[in-house]
C-alpha positions, 0 to 999 in steps of 0.5 A: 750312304747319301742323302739320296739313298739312305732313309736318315738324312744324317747331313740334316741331323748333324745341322743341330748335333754339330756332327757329334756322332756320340750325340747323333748316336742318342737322338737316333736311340731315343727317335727309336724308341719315341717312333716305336711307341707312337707306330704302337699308338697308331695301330690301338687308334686304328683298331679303336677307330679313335681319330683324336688319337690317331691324329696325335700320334701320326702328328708327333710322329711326323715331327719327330720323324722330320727332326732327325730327318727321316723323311719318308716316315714324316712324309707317311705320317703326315698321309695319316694325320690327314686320314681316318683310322677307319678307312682302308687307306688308313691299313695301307697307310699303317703298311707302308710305315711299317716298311719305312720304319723297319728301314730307318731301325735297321739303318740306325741299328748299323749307325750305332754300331759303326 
């Protein structure tokens, strides 16, 4: 896949791995499991109505998101760091990386495997 099409830019991970596909391989587990835990912390702050928490979570989020560049769960991320957890927007929000995330997990499902 390209840049264009896939939802991890690998051209902008390999900048910092060298192209090390076993190193690629590790970071994308880890963001797997960083991003999951933090989707996790979104809905809890949604539910709570905890805008600290909230911010903290779309906040690392974003960054960890744009680090191995998976843009469009940066880009959602920074949408919600900017929201409260309590609007309407903010259930949208939380929809909309739903989708993202289950893209970018399914991509490096199939990356880890090849």
């Amino acid at each position: 896949m390209s840049a264009d099409t896939s939802p991890v830019d690998l051209s902008h991970l390999d900048r910092y791995t060298g192209g090390n596909e076993a190193l690629n391989r590790e970071i994308l587990a880890l963001f797997s499991t960083q991003a999951e835990e933090l989707f996790a912390g979104l809905r809890k702050a949604n539910q709570a109505g905890d805008d600290k928490r909230w911010r903290e979570h779309a906040h690392a989020l974003k960054g960890g998101a744009r680090g191995i560049g998976a843009f469009g769960i940066g880009e959602l991320a920074a949408t919600l760091e900017k929201q409260s957890p309590k609007g309407y927007g903010a259930k949208r929000g939380l929809a909309a990386l739903a989708d993202e995330m289950r893209l970018v997990a399914n991509f490096i499902a199939l990356y880890r495997r090849s």
